[in-house]
C-alpha positions as YAML, in Angstrom:
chain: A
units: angstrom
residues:
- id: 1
  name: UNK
  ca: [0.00, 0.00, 0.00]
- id: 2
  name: UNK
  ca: [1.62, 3.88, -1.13]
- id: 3
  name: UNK
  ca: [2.79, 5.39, 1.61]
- id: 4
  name: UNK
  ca: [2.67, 2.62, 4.09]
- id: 5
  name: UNK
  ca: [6.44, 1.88, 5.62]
- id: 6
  name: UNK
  ca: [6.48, -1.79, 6.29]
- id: 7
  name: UNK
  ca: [7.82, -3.15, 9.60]
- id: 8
  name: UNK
  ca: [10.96, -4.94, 9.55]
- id: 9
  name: UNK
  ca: [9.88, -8.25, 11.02]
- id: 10
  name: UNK
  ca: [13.59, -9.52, 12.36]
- id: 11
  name: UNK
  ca: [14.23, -6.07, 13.99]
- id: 12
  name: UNK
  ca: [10.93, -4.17, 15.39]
- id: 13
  name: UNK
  ca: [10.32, -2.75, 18.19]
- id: 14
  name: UNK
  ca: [7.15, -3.68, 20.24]
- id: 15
  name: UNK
  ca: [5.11, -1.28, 22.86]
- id: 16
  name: UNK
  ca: [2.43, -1.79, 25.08]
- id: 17
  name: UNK
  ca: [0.12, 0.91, 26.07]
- id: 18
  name: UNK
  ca: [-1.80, -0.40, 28.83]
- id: 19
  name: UNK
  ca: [0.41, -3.13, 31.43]
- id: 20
  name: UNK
  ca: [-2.27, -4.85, 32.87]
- id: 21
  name: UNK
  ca: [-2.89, -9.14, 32.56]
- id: 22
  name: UNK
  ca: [-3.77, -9.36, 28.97]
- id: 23
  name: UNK
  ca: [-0.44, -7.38, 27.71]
- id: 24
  name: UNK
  ca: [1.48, -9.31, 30.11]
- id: 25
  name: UNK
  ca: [0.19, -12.59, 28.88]
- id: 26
  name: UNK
  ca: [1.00, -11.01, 25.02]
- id: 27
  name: UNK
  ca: [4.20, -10.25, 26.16]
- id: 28
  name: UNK
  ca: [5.21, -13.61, 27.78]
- id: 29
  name: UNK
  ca: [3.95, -15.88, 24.77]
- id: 30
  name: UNK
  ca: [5.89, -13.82, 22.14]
- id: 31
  name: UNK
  ca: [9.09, -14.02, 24.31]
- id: 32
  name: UNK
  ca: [8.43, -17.65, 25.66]
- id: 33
  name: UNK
  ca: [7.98, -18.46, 21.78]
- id: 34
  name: UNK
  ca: [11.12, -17.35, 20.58]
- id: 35
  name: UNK
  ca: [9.25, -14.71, 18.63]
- id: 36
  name: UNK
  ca: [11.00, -11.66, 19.84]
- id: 37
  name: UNK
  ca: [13.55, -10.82, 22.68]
- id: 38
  name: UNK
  ca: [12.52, -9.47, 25.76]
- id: 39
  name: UNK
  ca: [14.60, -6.70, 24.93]
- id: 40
  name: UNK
  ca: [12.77, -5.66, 22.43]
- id: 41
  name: UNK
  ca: [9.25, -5.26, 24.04]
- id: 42
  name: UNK
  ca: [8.60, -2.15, 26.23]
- id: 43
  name: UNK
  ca: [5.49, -0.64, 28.20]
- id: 44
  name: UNK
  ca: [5.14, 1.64, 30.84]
- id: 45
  name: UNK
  ca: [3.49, 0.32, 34.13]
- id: 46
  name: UNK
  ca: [1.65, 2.39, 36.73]
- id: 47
  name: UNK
  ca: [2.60, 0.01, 39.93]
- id: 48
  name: UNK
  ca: [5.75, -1.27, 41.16]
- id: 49
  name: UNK
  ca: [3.27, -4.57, 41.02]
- id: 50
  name: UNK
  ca: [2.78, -4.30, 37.10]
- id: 51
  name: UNK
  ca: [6.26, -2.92, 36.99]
- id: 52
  name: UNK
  ca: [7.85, -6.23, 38.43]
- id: 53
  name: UNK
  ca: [5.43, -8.25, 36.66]
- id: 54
  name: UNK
  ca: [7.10, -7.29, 33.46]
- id: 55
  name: UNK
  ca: [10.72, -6.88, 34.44]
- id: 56
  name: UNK
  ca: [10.72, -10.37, 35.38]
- id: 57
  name: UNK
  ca: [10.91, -11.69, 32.17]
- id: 58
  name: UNK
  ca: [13.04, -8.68, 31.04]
- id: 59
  name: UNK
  ca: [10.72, -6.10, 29.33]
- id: 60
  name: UNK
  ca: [11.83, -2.92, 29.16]
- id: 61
  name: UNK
  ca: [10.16, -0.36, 31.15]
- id: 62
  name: UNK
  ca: [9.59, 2.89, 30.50]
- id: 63
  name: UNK
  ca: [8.04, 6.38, 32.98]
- id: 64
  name: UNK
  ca: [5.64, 7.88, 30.75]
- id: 65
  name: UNK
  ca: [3.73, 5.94, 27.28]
- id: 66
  name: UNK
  ca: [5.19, 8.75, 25.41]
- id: 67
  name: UNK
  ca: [8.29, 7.05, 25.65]
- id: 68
  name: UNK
  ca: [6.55, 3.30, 24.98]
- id: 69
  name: UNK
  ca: [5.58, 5.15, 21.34]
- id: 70
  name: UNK
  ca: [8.70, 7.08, 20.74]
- id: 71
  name: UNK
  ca: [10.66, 3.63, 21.46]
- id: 72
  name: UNK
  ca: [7.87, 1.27, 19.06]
- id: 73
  name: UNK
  ca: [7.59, 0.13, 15.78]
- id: 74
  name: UNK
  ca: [4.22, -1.99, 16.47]
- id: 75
  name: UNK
  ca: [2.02, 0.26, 19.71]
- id: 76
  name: UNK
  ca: [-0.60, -2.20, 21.23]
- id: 77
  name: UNK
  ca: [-3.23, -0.41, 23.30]
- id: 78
  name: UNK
  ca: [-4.54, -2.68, 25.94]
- id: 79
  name: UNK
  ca: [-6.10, -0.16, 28.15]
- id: 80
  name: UNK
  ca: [-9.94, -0.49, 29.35]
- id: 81
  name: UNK
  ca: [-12.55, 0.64, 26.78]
- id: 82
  name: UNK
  ca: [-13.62, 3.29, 28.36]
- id: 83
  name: UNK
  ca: [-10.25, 5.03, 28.42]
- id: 84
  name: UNK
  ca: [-9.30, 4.22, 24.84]
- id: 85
  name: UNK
  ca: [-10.13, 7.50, 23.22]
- id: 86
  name: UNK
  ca: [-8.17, 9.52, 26.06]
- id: 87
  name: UNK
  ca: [-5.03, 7.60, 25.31]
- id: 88
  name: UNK
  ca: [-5.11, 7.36, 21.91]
- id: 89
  name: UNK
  ca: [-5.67, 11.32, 21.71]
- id: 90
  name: UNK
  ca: [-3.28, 11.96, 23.86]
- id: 91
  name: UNK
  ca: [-0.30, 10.29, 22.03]
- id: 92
  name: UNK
  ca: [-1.51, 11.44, 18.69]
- id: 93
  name: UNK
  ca: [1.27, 13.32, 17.45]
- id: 94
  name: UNK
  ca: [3.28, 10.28, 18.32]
- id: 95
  name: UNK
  ca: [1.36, 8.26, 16.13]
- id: 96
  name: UNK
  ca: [2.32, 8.48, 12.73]
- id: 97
  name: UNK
  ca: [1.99, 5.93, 9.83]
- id: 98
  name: UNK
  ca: [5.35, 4.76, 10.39]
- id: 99
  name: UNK
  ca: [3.67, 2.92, 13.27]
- id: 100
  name: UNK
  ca: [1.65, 0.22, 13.36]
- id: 101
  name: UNK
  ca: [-1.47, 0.44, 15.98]
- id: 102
  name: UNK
  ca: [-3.52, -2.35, 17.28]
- id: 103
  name: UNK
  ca: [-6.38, -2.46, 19.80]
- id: 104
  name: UNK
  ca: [-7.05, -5.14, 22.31]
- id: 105
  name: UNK
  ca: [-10.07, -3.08, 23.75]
- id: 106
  name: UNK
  ca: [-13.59, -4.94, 23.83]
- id: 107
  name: UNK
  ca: [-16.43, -2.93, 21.77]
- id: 108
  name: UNK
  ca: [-13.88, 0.30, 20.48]
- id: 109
  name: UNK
  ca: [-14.38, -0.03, 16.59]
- id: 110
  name: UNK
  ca: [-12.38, 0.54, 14.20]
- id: 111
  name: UNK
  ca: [-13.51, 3.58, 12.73]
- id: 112
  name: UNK
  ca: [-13.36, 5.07, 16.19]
- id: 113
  name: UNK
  ca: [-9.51, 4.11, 16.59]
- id: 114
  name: UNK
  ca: [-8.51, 5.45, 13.29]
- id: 115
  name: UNK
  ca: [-10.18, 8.70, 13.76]
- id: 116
  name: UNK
  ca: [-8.20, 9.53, 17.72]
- id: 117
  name: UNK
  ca: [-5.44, 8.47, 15.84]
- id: 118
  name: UNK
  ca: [-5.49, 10.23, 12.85]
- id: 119
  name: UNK
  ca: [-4.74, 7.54, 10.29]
- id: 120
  name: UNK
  ca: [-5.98, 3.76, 9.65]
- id: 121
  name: UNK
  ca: [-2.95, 1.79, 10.30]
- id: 122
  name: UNK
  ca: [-4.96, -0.14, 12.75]
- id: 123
  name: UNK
  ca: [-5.70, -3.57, 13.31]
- id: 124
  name: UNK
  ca: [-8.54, -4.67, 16.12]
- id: 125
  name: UNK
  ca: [-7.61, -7.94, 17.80]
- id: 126
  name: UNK
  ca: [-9.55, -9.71, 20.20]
- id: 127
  name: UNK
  ca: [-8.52, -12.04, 22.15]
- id: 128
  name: UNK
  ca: [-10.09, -13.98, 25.61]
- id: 129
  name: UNK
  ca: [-9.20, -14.93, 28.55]
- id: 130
  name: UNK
  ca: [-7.26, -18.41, 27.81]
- id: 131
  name: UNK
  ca: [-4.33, -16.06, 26.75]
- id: 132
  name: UNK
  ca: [-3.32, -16.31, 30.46]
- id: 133
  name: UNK
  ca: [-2.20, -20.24, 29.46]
- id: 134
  name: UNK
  ca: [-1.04, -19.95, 25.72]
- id: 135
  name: UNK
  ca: [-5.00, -20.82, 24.92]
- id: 136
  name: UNK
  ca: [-6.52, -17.76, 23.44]
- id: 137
  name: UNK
  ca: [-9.12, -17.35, 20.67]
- id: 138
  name: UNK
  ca: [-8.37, -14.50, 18.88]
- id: 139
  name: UNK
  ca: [-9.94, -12.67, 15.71]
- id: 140
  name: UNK
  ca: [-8.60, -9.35, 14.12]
- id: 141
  name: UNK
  ca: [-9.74, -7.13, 11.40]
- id: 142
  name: UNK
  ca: [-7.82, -4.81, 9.85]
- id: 143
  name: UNK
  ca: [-8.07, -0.92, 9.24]
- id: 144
  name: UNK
  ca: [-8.12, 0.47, 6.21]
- id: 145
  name: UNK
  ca: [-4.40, 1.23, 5.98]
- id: 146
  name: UNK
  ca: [-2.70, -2.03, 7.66]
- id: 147
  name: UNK
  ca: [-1.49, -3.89, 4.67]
- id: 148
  name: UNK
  ca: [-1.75, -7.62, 4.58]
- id: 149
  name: UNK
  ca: [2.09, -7.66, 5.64]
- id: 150
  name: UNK
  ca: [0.74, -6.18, 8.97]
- id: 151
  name: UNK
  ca: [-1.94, -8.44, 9.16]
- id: 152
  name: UNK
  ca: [0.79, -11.66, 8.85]
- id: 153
  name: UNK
  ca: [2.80, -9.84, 11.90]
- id: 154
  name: UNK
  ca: [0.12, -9.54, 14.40]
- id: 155
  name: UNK
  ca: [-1.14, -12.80, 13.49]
- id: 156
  name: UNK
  ca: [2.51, -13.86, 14.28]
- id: 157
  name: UNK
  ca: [2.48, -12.00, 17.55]
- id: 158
  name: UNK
  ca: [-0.87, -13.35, 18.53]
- id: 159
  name: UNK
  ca: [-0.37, -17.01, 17.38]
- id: 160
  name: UNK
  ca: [2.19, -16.75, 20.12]
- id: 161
  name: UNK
  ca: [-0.77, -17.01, 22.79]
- id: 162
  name: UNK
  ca: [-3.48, -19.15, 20.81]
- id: 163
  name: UNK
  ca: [-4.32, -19.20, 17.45]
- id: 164
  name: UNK
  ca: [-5.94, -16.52, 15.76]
- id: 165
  name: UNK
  ca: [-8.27, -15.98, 12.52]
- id: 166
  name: UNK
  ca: [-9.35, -12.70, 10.62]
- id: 167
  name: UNK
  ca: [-12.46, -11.60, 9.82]
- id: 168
  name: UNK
  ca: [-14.65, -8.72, 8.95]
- id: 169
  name: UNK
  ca: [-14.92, -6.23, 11.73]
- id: 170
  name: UNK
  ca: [-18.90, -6.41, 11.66]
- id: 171
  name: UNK
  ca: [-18.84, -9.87, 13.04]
- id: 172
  name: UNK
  ca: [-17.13, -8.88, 16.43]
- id: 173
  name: UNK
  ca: [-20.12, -8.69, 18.49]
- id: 174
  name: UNK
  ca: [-20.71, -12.27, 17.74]
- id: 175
  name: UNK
  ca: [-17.20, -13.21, 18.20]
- id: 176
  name: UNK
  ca: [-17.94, -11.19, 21.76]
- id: 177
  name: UNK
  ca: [-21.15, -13.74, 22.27]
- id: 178
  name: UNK
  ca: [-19.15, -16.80, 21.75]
- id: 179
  name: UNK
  ca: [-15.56, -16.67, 22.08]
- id: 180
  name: UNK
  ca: [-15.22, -13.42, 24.34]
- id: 181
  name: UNK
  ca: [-17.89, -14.95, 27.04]
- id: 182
  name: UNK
  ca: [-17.52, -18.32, 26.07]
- id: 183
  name: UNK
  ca: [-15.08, -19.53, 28.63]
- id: 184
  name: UNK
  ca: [-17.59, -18.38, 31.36]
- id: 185
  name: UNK
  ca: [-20.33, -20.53, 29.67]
- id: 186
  name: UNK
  ca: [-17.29, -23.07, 30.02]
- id: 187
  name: UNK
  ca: [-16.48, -22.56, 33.52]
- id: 188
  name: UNK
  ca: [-20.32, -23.35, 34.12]
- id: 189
  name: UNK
  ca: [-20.58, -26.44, 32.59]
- id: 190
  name: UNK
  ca: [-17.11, -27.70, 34.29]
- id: 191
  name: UNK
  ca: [-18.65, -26.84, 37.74]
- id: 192
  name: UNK
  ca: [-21.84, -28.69, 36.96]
- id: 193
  name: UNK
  ca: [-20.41, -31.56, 35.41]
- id: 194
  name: UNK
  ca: [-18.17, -31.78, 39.02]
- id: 195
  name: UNK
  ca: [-21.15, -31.11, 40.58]
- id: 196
  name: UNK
  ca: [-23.03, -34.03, 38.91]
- id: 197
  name: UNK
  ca: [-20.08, -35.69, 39.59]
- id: 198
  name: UNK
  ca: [-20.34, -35.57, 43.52]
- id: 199
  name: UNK
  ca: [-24.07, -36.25, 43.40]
- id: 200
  name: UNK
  ca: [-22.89, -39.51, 42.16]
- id: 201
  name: UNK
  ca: [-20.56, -40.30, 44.83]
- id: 202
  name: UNK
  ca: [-17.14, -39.14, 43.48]
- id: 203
  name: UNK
  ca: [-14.87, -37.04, 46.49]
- id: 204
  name: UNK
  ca: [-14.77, -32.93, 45.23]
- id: 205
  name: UNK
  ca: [-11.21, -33.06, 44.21]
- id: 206
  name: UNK
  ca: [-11.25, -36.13, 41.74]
- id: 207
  name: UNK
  ca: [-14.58, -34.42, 40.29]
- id: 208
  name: UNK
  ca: [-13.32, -31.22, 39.46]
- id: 209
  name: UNK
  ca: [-10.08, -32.48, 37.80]
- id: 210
  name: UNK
  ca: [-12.52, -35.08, 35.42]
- id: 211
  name: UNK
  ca: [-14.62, -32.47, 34.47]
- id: 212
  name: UNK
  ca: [-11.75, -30.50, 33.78]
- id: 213
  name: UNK
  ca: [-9.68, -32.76, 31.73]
- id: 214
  name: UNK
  ca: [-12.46, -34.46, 29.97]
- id: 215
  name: UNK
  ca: [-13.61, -31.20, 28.48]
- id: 216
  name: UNK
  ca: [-9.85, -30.11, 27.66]
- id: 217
  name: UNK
  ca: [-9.93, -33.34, 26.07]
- id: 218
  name: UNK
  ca: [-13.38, -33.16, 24.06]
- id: 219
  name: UNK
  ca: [-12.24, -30.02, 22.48]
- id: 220
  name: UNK
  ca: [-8.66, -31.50, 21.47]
- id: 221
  name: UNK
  ca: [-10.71, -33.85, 19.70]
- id: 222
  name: UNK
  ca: [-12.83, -31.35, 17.69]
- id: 223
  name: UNK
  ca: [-10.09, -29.88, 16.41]
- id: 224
  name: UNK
  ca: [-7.64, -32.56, 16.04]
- id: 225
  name: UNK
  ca: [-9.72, -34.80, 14.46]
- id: 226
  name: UNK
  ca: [-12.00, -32.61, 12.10]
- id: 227
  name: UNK
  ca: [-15.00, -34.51, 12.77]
- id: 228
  name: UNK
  ca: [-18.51, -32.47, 12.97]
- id: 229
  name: UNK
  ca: [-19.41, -32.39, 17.35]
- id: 230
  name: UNK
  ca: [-22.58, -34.34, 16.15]
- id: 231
  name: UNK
  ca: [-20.56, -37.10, 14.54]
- id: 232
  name: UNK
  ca: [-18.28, -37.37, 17.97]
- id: 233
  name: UNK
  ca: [-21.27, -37.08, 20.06]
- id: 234
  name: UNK
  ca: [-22.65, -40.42, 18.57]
- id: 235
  name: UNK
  ca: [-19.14, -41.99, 18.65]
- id: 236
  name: UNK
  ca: [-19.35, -42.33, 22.08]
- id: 237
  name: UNK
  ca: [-23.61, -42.95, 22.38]
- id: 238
  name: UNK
  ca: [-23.85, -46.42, 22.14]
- id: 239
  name: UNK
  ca: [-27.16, -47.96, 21.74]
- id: 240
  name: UNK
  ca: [-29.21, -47.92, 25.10]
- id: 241
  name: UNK
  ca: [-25.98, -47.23, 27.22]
- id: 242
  name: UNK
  ca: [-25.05, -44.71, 29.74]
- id: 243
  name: UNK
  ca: [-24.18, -41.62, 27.68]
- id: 244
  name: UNK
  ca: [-27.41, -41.77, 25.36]
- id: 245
  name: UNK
  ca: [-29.18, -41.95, 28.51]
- id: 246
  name: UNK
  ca: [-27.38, -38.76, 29.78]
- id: 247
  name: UNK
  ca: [-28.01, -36.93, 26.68]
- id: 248
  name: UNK
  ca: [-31.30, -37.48, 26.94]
- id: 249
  name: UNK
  ca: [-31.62, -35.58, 30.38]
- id: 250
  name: UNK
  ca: [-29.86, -32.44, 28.27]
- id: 251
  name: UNK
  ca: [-32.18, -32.14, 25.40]
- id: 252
  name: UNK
  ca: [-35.21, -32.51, 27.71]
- id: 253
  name: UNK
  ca: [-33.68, -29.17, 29.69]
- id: 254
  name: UNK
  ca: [-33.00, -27.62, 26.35]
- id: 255
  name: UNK
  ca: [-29.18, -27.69, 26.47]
- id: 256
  name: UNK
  ca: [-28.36, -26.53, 23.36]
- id: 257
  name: UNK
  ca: [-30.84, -24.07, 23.23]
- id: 258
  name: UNK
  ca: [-29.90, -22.65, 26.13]
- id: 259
  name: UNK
  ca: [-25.91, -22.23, 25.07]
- id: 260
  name: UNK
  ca: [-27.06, -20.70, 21.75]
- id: 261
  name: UNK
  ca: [-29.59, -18.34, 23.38]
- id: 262
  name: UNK
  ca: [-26.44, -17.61, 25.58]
- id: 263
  name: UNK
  ca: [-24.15, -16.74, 22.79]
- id: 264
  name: UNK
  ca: [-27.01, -14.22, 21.27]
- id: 265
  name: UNK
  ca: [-27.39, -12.67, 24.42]
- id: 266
  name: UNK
  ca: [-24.29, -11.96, 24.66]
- id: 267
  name: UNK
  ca: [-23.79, -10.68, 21.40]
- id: 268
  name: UNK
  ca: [-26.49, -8.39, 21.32]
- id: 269
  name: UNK
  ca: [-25.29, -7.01, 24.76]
- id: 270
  name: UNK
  ca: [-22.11, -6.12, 22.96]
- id: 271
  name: UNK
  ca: [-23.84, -4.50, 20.05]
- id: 272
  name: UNK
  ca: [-26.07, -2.63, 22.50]
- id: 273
  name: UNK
  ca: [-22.76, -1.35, 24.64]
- id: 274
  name: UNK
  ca: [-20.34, -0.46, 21.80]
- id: 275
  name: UNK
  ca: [-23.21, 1.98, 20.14]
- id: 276
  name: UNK
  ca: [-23.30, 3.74, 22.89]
...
């Protein structure tokens, strides 16, 4: 794209805006991964907590996020949604084209970004929770500037903590719904399967790790193995056995309506949020 300076992938320079979990957990899988040195990441914490946090693993740390631009080839703002706009205006004449931008804020569009910043060399990533183990569903769109080389280095960066797919920007509310509040949804159904599990008898310990494992496992299958859920499901279903009969007690309490009516919930609740 005219006019666009591409970022040297073997040598930039990578900021964070924002030192809270999520850019920590950023920060640790690209270094952990052999991405990118340590030494080669900066941000600029507000605590001697966040501060240490970072340091730890060698980051380099910076007083003001003036300095975090100044020093950055690729600037990732992971500060809370509602602060977004005051951050991004306030390092504007920092922000040139020369820079790459990306936004890890929940429900800040695009259009929004580009216009604080005063160009559209932005990409919007979100990620979810799982980051915090390497685990992360992530989607990005990019702005109408970032050229597909800049797409390829975020997807890099982000790979380093999950794996990561791009998509049009008008889908994110939906990608809120399912993979943003998903892991709650999760969560749930791991503490009522444990539950279930010591209504039948099993001690609390040995219950929560099975429910645990056996859903990390279930979805290591679904991917691993390519097969549609519906085809697994009736893998394991034998004819008038235990799990049919299980099943059974789900669809009669609307399980899968319920987790769908969930995820559109959810989605329309971001919708709802970010036009406001």
């Amino acid at each position: 794209m005219a006019g666009v300076v591409p970022i040297q992938m073997d040598t930039f320079k990578l900021g964070f805006i924002g030192a809270g979990k999520m850019a920590e957990s950023i920060a640790k899988g690209v270094v952990h991964s052999g991405i990118m040195p340590a030494s080669r990441i900066c941000t600029a914490p507000r605590s001697s907590g966040r501060c240490d946090a970072f340091e730890s693993f060698g980051v380099k740390i910076f007083q003001s996020n003036r300095q975090v631009v100044e020093d950055s080839d690729v600037v990732v703002f992971s500060v809370k949604p509602q602060v977004v706009e005051v951050v991004v205006l306030e390092l504007r004449p920092q922000l040139t084209k020369k820079k790459l931008l990306v936004s890890v804020a929940a429900g800040v569009k695009l259009k929004d970004l580009q216009e604080w910043a005063g160009h559209s060399r932005f990409i919007r990533v979100m990620p979810n929770t799982p980051a915090a183990v390497g685990k992360a569903a992530t989607v990005m769109s990019l702005g109408k500037s970032a050229t597909e080389e800049d797409g390829e280095l975020i997807a890099n960066l982000f790979g380093a903590i999950g794996k990561i797919w791009k998509a049009d920007e008008k889908y994110f509310d939906a990608v809120t719904g399912l993979s943003g509040s998903g892991p709650a949804y999760i969560f749930l159904a791991i503490e009522a399967l444990a539950d279930g599990g010591v209504a039948a008898g099993l001690p609390r310990e040995l219950a929560q790790n099975l429910a645990s494992q056996t859903v990390l496992g279930a979805a290591e299958m679904s991917i691993s193995t390519g097969k549609h859920p519906g085809q697994l499901k009736d893998d394991v279903a034998s004819p008038g056995g235990t799990t049919i009969a299980g099943i059974h007690e789900l669809e009669k309490g609307g399980f899968r309506g319920i987790l769908i009516n969930a995820v559109v919930a959810a989605a329309k609740r971001s919708k709802d949020l970010s036009a406001n």
